[in-house]
Structures are given as C-alpha cells and as structure tokens.
C-alpha positions in Angstrom: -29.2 -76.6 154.4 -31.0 -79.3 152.0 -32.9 -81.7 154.3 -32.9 -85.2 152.3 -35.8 -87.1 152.1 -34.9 -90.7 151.1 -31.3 -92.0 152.6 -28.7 -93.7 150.8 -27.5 -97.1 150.8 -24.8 -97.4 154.2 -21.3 -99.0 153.4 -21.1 -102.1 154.8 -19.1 -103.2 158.0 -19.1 -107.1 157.5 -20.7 -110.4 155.7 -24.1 -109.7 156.8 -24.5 -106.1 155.6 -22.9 -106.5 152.8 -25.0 -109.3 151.2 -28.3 -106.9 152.3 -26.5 -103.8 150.4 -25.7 -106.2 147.8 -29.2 -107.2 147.6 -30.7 -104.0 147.7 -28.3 -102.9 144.7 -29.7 -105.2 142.0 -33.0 -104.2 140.5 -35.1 -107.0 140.7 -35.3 -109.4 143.5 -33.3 -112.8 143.3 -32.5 -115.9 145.0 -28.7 -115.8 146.7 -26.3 -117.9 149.0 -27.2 -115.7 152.6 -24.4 -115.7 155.2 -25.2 -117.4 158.7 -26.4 -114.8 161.0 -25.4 -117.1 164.2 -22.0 -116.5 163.9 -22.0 -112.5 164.6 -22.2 -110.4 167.7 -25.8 -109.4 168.1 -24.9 -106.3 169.0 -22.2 -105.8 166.8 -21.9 -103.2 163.7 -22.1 -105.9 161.5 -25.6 -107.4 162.4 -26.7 -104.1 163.5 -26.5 -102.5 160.1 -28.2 -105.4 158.9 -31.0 -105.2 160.6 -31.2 -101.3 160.3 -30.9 -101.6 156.4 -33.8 -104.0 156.3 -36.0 -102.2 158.9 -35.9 -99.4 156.9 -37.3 -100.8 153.8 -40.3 -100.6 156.1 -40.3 -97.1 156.4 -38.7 -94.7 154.0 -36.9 -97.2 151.6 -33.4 -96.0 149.8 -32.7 -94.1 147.2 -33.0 -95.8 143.8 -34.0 -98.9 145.9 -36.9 -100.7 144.4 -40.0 -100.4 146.9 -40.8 -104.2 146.4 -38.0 -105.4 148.3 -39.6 -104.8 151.7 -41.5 -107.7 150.9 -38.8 -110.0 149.4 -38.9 -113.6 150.5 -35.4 -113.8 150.5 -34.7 -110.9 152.5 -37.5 -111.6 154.9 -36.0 -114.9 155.4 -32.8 -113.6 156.1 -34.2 -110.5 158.3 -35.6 -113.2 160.4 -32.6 -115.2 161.0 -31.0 -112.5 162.3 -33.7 -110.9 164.8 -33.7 -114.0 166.3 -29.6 -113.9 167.9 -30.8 -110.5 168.2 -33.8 -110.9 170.5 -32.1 -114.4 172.2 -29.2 -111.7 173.2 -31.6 -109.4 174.6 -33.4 -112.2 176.7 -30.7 -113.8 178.2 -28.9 -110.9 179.4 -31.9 -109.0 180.9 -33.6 -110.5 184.2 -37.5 -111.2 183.1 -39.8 -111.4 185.3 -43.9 -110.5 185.6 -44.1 -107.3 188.3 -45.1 -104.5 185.7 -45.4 -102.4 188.3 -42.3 -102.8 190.0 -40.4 -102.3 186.4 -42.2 -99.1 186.3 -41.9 -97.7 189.7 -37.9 -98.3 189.1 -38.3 -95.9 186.4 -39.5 -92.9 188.6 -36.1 -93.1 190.5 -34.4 -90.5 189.4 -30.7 -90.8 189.0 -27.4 -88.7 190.0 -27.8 -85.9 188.2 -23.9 -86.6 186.9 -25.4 -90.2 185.3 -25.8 -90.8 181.8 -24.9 -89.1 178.6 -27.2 -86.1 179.4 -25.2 -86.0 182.9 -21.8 -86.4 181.7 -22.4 -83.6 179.2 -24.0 -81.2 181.5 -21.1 -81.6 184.1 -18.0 -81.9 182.2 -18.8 -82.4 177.9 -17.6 -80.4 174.8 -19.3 -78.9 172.7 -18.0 -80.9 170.2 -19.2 -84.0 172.3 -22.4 -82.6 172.4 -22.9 -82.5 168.6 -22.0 -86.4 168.1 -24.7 -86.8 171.0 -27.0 -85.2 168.2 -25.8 -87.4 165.2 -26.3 -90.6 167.4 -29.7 -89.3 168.4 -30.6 -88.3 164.8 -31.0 -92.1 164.1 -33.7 -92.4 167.2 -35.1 -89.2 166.6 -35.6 -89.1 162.9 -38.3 -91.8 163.4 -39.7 -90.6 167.0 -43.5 -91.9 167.0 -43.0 -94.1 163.9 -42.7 -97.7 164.9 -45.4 -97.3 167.9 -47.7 -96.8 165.5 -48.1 -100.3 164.5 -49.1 -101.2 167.8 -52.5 -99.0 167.2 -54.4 -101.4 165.0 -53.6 -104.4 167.5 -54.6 -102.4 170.0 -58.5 -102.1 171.4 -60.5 -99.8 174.2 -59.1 -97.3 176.1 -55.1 -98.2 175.7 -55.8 -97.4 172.2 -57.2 -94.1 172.7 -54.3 -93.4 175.3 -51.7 -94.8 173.0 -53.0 -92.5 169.7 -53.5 -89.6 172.2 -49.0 -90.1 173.1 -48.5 -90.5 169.2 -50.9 -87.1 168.6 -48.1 -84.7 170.7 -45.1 -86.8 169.4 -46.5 -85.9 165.5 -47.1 -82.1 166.6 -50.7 -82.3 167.9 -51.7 -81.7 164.2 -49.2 -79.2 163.1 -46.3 -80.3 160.9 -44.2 -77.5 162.1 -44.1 -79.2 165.5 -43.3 -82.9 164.6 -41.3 -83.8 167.3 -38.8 -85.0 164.5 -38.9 -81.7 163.0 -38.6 -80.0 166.3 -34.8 -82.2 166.0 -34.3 -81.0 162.3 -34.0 -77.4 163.5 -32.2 -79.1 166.4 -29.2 -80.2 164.1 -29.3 -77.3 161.6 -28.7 -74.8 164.4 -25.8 -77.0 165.6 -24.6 -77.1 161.9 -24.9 -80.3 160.8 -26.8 -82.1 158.3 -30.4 -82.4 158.4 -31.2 -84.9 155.8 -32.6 -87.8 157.1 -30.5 -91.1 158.8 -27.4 -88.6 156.7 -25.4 -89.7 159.7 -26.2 -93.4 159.8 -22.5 -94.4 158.5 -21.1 -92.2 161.0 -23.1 -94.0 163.9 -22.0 -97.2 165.4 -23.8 -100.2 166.8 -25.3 -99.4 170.1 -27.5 -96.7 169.2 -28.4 -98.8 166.1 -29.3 -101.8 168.4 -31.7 -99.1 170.1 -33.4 -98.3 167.2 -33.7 -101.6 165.9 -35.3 -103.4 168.9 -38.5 -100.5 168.4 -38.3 -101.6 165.2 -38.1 -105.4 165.4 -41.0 -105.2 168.1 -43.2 -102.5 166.2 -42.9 -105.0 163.0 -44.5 -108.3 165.0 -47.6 -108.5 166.3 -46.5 -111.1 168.9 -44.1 -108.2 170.5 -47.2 -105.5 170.7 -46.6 -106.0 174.5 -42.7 -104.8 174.3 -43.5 -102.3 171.8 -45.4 -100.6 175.0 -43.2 -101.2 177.7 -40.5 -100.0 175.2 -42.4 -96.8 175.0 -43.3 -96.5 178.6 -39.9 -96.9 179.8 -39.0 -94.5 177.1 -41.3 -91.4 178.2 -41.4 -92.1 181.8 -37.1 -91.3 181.9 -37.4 -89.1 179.2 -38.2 -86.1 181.2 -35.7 -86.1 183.3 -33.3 -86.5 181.1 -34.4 -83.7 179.3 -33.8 -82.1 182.2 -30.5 -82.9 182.2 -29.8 -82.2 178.8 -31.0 -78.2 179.2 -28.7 -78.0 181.9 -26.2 -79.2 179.2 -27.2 -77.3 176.5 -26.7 -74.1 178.7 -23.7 -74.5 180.1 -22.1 -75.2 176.4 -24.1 -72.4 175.0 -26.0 -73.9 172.6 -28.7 -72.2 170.2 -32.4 -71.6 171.5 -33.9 -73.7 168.5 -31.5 -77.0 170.3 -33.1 -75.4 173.7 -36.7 -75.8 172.2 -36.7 -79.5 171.6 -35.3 -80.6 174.6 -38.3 -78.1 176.6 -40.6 -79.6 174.3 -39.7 -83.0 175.9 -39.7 -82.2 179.5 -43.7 -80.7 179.4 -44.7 -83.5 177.3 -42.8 -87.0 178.4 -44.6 -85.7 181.6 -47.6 -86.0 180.5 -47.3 -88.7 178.9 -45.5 -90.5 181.6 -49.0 -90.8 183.3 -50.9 -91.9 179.9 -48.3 -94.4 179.7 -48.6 -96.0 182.4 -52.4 -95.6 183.8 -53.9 -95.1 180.2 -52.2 -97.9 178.0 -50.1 -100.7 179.8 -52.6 -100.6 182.6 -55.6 -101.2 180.4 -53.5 -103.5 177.8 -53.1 -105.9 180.4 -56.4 -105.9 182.1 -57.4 -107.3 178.8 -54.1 -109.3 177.9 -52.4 -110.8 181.0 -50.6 -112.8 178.9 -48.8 -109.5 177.6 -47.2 -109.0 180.8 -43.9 -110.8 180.9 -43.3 -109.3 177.2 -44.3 -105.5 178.6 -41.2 -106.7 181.1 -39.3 -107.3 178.5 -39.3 -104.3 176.6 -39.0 -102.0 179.9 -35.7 -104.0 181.0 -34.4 -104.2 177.1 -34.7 -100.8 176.8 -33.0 -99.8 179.7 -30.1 -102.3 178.9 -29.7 -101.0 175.2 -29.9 -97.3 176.5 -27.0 -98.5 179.2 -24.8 -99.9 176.3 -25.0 -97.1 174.0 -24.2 -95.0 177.4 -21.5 -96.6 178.7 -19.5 -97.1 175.4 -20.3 -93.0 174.3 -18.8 -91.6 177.7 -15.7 -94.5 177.4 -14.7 -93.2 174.0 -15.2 -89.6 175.1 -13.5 -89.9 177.9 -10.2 -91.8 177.0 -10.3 -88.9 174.3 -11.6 -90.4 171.4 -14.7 -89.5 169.0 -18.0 -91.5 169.7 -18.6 -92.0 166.3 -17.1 -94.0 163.3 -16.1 -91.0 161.6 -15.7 -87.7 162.6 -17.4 -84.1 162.2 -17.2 -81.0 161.0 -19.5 -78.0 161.1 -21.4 -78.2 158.4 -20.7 -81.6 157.8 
C-alpha cells in the first residue's frame, strides 16, 4: 500500500476552515476579510480544523501548497486569533494550580482496568472499533516526537540532555526502521488501512484534533516550553499502562503481531521514559525556571482533559452504536 508523503488539503467543516483552505488554495499570498474566531466552539470541528490546517504548514505542508505560507502575515494573524479561545477554553475549564508534584504523582494511579478507550476495547470492543481507534490515533501518532522538539533549543543543562535522550527512542534510537511513527505505519497497514500520512484527517473529528493541536500550539511558542513538558510528561508517564491495556485488547480481537509490536514497543519504553520525564527534565527545568511551574501544571491537567474528551465522546458513539468517526471505513480504505 502507497504510503503518502505530503497530505491533501481537508474539506472544510465551517467559516473558519474554509477561509484557511481557501487561502491555502491561491498561489500567492494575499490580503482577505478573516471570519471572527470568537464566535466558534474552541473545541469544535470548525476551529479545530483550523488550527490543524495551519499547524501543519509547520510541519509537512500540503500538496501543491506553496511552502511560504507558513509564514504569511495574514494567516499568522488569523492563527493567532484563534489559539487564543482555544487556550482561554483550556484554562478556564482545567483547575491550575503550582504542586508539580502532586500533578504527577496523580498520574502513577493507575486506573480500572475497564477505563478508557484502551479499557473499553479490551473488555467489550469490535474489531471494527478497534481500527477507527487507529485512524484517530494516526493523527497523534503520525507526528509522535515532532512538536517536542522545539522545546530543545529553549531548553539548557541536564533537562536538555534528558529531553533529547526521550526524543532519541521516540525517532528509533538512530534507526529509521524503528521510528516510533513507522512502528504505527506497519501498525495500520496490517490492519488494512491506509498508511499515507494524516490520509484519515477528514475522517477524524474534533477531539482528537484538539489533542494534537494543543502539542502543537505549545511546541510553536516559546512562552509555552513549560506545557510543552508537562504535556509530554503526562503523556509518557500513562502511556504505559495504557499500552498495557491496549495488548490486552489487541489479543482478545486477534489482531496482527506487527499492531502487537508498537503497542510492546510503548510499554518498555514510556517506562523508561516515565522516570527521565520526570527526574531528568521537569525536575531540572524548574530548578532553573520556577516561573515555568504553573504552565508545566497546565499542560499535565490540559492533557488529561483533552484525552478525557476525545475518550468520553469515542466510547458514547460506540456505544449507542454509531461509528467514531465522520465517515466510515472499509478494509483497505
């Protein structure tokens, strides 16, 4: 199965990601009447898609997109606008608050084995359910590692070194063949669906984008470095355990060994990492930067509450019988 490179330009799903699609589909860049980013649902598909479209000018770009609209004042302007109902959203509706360690500790305890996504679908999920778990995934995992590499350069001293030493396993330890988003490649093909990279993001809806995005929107701004970590430490400390979770899963539904692989993978590293997370970088980040540590809070609690979203509305729809995602699969597909 061709794995695709470069993605294409998403249909729209309102105002806002309309007039950045629109944007993106003229060759040069130009100066245009911008919808007010206020009145949208911060978490909603419109917004969302927005944001996700203009993040990823950061990264791989679109096909037949020019590269020089990443830094287009216009769409800068109006990325801005709208990572700000974004990030007011996330503030307001998670509790704040200055005991790192206390966020972390919370972390370690380990949930009903029956909680989650990765506990729903080891106890009662389809097989079928189980592949839209990959697609919404694919848009996480096709970037694993990529937006915590901006916090490196505005980094220093030993939480540097522990940080690049997390990012070396996530990229493979050296060896391309075990990227961790390669790893999720052979994941997908072996559960027969496309490979090609963010292939799936018009099938995905908002709360897996809004996960995404926030790594994004803190990777991108220096004054976030602080949330970009405790984003990533919340991230690998539950990772393992959900892991866990998800092997447990994967066996009872019978899934190929290659699908087996990346979730092992996870549980032997995230544990690891775990401890590098937290002694090696946040630890040491705010010995040097106190200041950092209500926005560490911030991206430990955001995390969690985006993760809950995109967890509570996936089991809903599953469970009142109706597919995850905006549009449905097929194998193959």
């Amino acid at each position: 199965m061709r794995q695709e490179t470069t993605p294409r330009l998403p249909e729209p799903r309102g105002e806002l990601s309309a007039a950045v699609v629109d944007l993106l589909r003229n060759p040069v860049p130009h100066h245009a009447v911008l919808p007010d980013p206020d009145r949208a649902d911060p978490y909603g598909d419109d917004l969302q898609l927005a944001l996700d479209v203009c993040y990823e000018l950061h990264y791989r770009g679109f096909d037949g997109t020019d590269p020089a609209w990443e830094w287009e004042p216009d769409l800068l302007r109006l990325r801005a606008a709208m990572e700000r109902p974004f990030l007011s959203a996330l503030r307001c509706e998670t509790p704040g608050g200055a005991d790192v360690r206390q966020e972390l500790d919370a972390l370690l305890i380990l949930p009903a084995r029956e909680s989650g996504t990765a506990g729903y679908l080891a106890a009662e999920g389809t097989y079928e359910q189980l592949r839209e778990f990959f697609v919404h995934r694919s848009i996480y995992h096709h970037k694993e590692g990529d937006p915590h590499a901006w916090a490196i350069p505005r980094l220093r001293g030993q939480e540097k070194a522990s940080l690049v030493a997390v990012e070396f396993d996530e990229f493979g330890g050296g060896r391309g063949e075990r990227l961790h988003t390669q790893l999720y490649v052979n994941l997908m093909a072996a559960a027969g669906l496309n490979t090609g990279y963010l292939h799936y993001l018009d099938s995905v809806p908002a709360p897996m984008l809004a996960v995404v995005n926030m790594m994004s929107m803190f990777g991108l701004h220096r004054q976030h470095r602080g949330a970009l970590i405790g984003q990533l430490a919340a991230a690998e400390i539950t990772s393992s355990p959900a892991a866990r979770r998800m092997l447990i899963a994967l066996e009872r539904l019978g899934a190929a060994p290659e699908c087996m692989r990346f979730y092992a993978e996870h549980v032997e590293a995230d544990a690891v990492h775990e401890q590098v997370m937290r002694h090696g970088v946040v630890a040491n980040l705010l010995a040097h930067e106190p200041d950092l540590t209500e926005s560490v809070v911030l991206g430990i609690q955001s995390t969690n509450l985006l993760e809950d979203r995109f967890c509570e509305t996936t089991i809903e729809n599953w469970r009142a019988g109706y597919s995850s995602l905006r549009t449905g699969l097929a194998i193959g597909d």
